[in-house]
N, C-alpha and C positions, 0 to 999 in steps of 0.2 A: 620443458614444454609438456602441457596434457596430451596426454595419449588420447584424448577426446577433443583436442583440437586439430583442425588441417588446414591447408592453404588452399583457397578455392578461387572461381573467376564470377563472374556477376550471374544474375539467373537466379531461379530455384535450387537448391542444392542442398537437397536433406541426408542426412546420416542417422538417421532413427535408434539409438542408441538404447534407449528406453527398453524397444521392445528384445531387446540381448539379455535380459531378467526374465526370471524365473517367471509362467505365464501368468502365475495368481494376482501378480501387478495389473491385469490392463486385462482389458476384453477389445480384441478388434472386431471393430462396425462401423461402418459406415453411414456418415451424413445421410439423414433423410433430404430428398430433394424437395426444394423451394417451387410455388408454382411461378414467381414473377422479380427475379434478382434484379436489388437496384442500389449501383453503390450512392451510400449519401455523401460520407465522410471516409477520406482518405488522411494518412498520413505522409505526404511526400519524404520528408524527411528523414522520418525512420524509413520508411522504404529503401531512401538509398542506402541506408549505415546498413540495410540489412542486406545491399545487394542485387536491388529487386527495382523495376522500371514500373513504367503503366502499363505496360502490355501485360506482365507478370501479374498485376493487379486488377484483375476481372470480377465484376461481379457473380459470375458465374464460377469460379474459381477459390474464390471468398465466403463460396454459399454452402460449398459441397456440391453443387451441381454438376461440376466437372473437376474432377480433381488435380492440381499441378504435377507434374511429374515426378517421380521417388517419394509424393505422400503415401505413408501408411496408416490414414487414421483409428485410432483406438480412442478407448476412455481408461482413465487411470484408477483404481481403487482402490480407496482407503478409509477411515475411519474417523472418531474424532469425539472428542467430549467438548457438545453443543452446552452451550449457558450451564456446563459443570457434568451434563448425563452423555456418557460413552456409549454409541451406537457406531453400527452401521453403514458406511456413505460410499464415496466413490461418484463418478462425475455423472453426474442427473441428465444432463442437457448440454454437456460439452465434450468434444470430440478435439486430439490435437493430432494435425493434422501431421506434424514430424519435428522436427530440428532442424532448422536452416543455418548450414556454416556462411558468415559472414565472408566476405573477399578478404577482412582480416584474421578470417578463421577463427573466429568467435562464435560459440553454439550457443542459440534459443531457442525455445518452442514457441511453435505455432500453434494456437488454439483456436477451435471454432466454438463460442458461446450461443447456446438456440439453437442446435445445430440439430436435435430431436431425439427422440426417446434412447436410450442404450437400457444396457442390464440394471443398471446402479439407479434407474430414474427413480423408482418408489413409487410407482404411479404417475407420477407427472408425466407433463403432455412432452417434458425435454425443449422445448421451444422459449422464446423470451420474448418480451413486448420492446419496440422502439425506445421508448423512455428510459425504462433504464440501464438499454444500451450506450443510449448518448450518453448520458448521466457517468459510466464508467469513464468512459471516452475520454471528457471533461475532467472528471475529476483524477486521474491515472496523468493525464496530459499536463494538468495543476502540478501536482505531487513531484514529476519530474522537473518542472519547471521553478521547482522551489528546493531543488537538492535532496530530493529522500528517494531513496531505492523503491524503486516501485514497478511493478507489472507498467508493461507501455501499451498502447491500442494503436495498429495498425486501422482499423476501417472498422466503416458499419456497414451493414447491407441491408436494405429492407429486403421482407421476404415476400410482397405481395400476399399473404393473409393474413388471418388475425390469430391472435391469443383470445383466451376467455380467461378474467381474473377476476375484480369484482364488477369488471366491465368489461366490453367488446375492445382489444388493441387491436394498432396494427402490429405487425411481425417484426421483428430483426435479428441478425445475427451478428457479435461483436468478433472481431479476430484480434484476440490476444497474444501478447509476444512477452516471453517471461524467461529469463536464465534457467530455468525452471519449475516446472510445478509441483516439486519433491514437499510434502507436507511433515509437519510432528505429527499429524494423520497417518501418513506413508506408511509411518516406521510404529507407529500406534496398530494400525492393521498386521502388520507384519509379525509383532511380536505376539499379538492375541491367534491372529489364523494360519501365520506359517510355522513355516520352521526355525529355527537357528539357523539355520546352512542360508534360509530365506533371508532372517534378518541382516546377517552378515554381507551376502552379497549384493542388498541393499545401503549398506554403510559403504562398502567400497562403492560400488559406484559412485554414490553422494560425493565421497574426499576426491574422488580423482575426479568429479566436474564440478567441485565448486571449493576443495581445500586441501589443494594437492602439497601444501606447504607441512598437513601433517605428516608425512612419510610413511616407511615402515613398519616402524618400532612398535612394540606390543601395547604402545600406550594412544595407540591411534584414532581409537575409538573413545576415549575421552578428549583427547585432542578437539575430536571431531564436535562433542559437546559443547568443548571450550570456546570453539571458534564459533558454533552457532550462538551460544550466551553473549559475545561480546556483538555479534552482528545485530542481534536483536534488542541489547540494552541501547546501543546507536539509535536503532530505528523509532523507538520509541521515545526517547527521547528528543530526535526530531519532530515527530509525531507533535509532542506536547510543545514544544518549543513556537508553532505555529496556530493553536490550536484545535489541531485535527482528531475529530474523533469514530474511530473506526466501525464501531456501535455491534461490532460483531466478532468478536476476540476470539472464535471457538477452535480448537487448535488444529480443527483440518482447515482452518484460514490462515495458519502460520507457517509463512516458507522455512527452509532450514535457511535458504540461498541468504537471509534478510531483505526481501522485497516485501513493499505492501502488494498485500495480495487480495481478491474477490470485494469490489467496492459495491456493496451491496446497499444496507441501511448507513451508510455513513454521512459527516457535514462537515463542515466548520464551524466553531463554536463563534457569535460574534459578544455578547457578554460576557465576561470571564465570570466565570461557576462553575467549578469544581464540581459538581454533579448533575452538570449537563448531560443529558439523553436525548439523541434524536429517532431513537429505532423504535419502532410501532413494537415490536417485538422483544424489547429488552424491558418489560415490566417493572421487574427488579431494582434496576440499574446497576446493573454486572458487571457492565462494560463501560460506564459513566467514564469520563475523560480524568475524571481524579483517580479512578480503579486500575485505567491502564498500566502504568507500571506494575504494581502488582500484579494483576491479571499474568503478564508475561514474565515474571517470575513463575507462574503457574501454570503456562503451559510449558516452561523449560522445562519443570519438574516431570511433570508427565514425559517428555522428553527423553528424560535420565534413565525415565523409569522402564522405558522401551529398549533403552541400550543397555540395561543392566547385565543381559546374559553377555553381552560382547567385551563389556570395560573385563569382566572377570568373574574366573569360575565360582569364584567364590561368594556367594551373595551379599553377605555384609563386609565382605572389602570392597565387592559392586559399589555398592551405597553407600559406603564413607567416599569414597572417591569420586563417586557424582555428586556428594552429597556439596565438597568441599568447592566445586567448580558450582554451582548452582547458588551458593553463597555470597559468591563473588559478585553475581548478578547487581544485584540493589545497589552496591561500590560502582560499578561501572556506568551504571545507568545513571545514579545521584555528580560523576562527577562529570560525563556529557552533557548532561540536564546543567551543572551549574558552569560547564563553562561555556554553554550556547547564551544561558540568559545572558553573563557575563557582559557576551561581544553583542548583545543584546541593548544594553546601556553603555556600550562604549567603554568598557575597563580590560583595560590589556594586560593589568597585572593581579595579582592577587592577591588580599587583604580576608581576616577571619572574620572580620564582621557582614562579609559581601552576603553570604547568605541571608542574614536576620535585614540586611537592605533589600535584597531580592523578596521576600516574602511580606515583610511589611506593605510593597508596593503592593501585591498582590491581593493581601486582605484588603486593601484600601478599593483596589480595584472592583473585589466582590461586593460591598459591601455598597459602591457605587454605583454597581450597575455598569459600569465603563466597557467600553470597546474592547477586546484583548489587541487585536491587530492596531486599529487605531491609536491605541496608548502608545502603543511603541514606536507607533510610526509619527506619531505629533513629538517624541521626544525626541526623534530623531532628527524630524523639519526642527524642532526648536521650535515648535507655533502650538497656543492650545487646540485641544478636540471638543467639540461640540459636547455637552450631557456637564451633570454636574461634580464632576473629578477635577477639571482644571478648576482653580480661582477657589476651591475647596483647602480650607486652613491646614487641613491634617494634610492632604495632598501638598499644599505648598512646603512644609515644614519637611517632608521626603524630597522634594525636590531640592529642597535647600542644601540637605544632608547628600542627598548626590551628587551633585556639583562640585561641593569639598571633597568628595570621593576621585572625580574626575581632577581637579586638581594636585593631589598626590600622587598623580601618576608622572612619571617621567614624558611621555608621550605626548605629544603639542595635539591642541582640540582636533587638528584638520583630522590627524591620524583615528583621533575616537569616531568621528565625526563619520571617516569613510567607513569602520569598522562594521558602525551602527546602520548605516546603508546597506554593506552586502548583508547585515543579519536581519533587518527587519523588512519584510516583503510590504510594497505599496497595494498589492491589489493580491485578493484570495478567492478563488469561486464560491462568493455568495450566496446562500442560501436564496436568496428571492432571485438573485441573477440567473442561475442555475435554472430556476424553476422558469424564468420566464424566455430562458432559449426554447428551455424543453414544447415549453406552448405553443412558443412561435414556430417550432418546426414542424409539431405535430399540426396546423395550421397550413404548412408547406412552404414557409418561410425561415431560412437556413441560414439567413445574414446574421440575427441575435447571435446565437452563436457562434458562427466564425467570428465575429466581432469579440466575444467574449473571450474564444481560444486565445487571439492575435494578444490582447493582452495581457494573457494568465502565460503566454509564452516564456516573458521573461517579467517574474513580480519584481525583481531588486532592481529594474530599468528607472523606476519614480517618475516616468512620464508623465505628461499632462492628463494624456486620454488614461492611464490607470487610477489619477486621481477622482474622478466621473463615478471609478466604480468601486471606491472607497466608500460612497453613501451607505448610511445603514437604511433598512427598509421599514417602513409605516407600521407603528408598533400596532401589535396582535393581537387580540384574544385568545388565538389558541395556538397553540406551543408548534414549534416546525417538526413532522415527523417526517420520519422517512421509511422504504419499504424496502423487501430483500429483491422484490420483481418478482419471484416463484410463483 
């Protein structure tokens, strides 16, 4: 058992673990006070798993205004190469408020987002606007609801004032709950502005709360690579497997923990294209939804390159020996990636040609303009999709070729049939659905969205009311962006 886990009883019950590091980690401060706390959204549910009632969940409590009992809040500091340039950072506008052990003695952090200026803001005002606190909420709530490790959102709180961005908001603050908030940032800062003795006691910490399975042995700290590289070839690969694209890769956004973490400028892709962008801010396209995997091949790297003085004294035995585990990467993630499409189309076993079937579908798909979610989801009803992919020859002649595929397997239809159910989600938060909670709540109407959560609860349900919100939206003239909130 971790020595960072314990048995506890229901309530608030922090162990602030965090701040037992050396102090260059975190600067403690305290939440600036809200003039007007008002919770909007709650999460019940997580609240229980985390031990926690309504009385525990106050707006006043959730704001910073009053702090719950055993919080210590601080801001965490660390660093990071944004779209490729190493700077700087540490938390602008978020304060966490401790580590709450679960009644199964299960540790997360508690984060306040908006929560106001600290040392690390840069300037900024540290506060956040409504929008795209919900917008987290939402999409964080999607994410788990669709099987990917993900930061979870306890509440919102309005703060009763405003933000100034390119216009007057109103205020909120999100409270975030994450296994933790240890970044390739972390350990990025650590090895530019500490010490060794720093970086070290930052790696221990990390294996004994999140990979106690590396043990002792002097090989622990590539261990410790080893297990973040497989965590994060997974996550990505989920990632792509649903369309999701994060739009801000920078690697003080990459947990070691494998959560998605800081939902900022991100979407859902609903055309498949490979160099999809929705970040106002990713010009380039750096972080395109085809780049992703790579990209995280590249923040491992940076990664490696922060543990180097720990794997070994010796610097270019450092570097062959991260060199050989960060290789491995693209393997892991190419055979996640093929065996999610896989159960994707309903194939349980495997064949060398599945790949060049898998991809083929995909040009077709680009080339089509076609749904991503909906393609898979009408293969899986067995019914066409609306747009000009079904009843398309070259399309029919793949589908012909998968069929025969599907029959060579040993497996009876029902079994592909269910396969292709738990793999392909009925309903994803929508780019225009998304937007048009976020209206209706700034509005003061709050049903759009719980309506929206209720069925992004569980996408693999195929309900009636998630078919509703399978429609695509009224084609655009201009492209869907999105922004970081800052």
């Amino acid at each position: 058992m971790s020595t960072l886990r314990q048995n506890v009883q229901t309530g608030w019950n922090f162990d602030n673990s965090y701040l037992r590091l050396p102090g260059i980690f975190f600067s403690r401060v305290n939440p600036v006070p809200v003039r007007e706390p008002q919770l909007v959204l709650q999460n019940s549910r997580l609240a229980e798993a985390l031990g926690l009632d309504t009385e525990t969940i106050s707006a006043d409590a959730l704001s910073g205004n009053s702090l719950p009992g055993g919080a210590e809040p601080f801001a965490q500091a660390y660093a990071g190469h944004q779209f490729g340039y190493f700077t700087m950072l540490g938390d602008g506008r978020a304060l966490m408020l401790g580590e709450q052990i679960t009644p199964e003695g299960d540790r997360y952090d508690i984060q306040l987002k908006g929560s106001g200026r600290t040392p690390y803001s840069r300037g900024g005002d540290g506060r956040a606007a409504l929008g795209p606190m919900l917008r987290e909420y939402i999409i964080s709530e999607a994410m788990h609801g669709l099987k990917i490790p993900t930061t979870r959102s306890l509440a919102v709180v309005k703060t009763g004032e405003t933000v100034y961005r390119d216009k007057v908001l109103p205020g909120a603050i999100l409270v975030r709950v994450a296994s933790s908030h240890i970044r390739v940032g972390t350990f990025q800062y650590a090895a530019r502005f500490g010490s060794k003795d720093d970086l070290g006691v930052l790696a221990d910490y990390t294996l004994g709360r999140h990979y106690e399975g590396c043990g002792d042995e002097g090989s622990r700290y590539l261990c410790l690579l080893r297990e973040a590289t497989v965590r994060q070839a997974r996550l990505i690969a989920k990632w792509q497997l649903v369309g999701f694209i994060h739009g801000v890769m920078n690697t003080d956004n990459m947990a070691v923990s494998g959560e998605t973490i800081d939902y900022g400028p991100c979407a859902f892709m609903d055309a498949y294209h490979p160099h999809t962008v929705f970040s106002s801010i990713d010009t380039s396209g750096r972080y395109a939804y085809g780049n992703q995997p790579d990209i995280g091949g590249w923040n491992l790297t940076r990664f490696a390159e922060a543990l180097l003085p720990l794997i070994h004294n010796d610097r270019e035995k450092a570097i062959e020996a991260a060199r050989e585990v960060i290789e491995e990467y693209k393997k892991l993630y190419y055979e996640e990636w093929l065996s999610g499409m896989r159960a994707k189309l309903g194939l349980l076993n495997t064949e060398e040609q599945d790949e060049r079937l898998i991809l083929s579908l995909l040009d077709i798909m680009d080339r089509h303009n076609a749904d991503y979610t909906n393609t898979f989801l009408s293969l899986t009803l067995d019914r066409p999709a609306p747009g000009s992919l079904f009843g398309n020859e070259e399309f029919v002649q793949w589908q012909l070729a998968w069929r025969h595929r599907l029959q060579r397997q040993e497996a009876s239809g029902k079994t592909a049939a269910d396969l292709m159910h738990r793999s392909n989600p009925a309903v994803i938060p929508r780019n225009h659905r998304v937007e048009a909670a976020l209206e209706a709540a700034s509005n003061g109407d709050d049903s759009v969205m719980h309506r929206l959560l209720d069925v992004l609860e569980d996408p693999f349900a195929h309900t009636p009311e998630q078919a509703v919100y399978g429609a695509l939206p009224d084609p655009s003239a201009c492209p869907y962006k999105t922004f970081c909130g800052t």
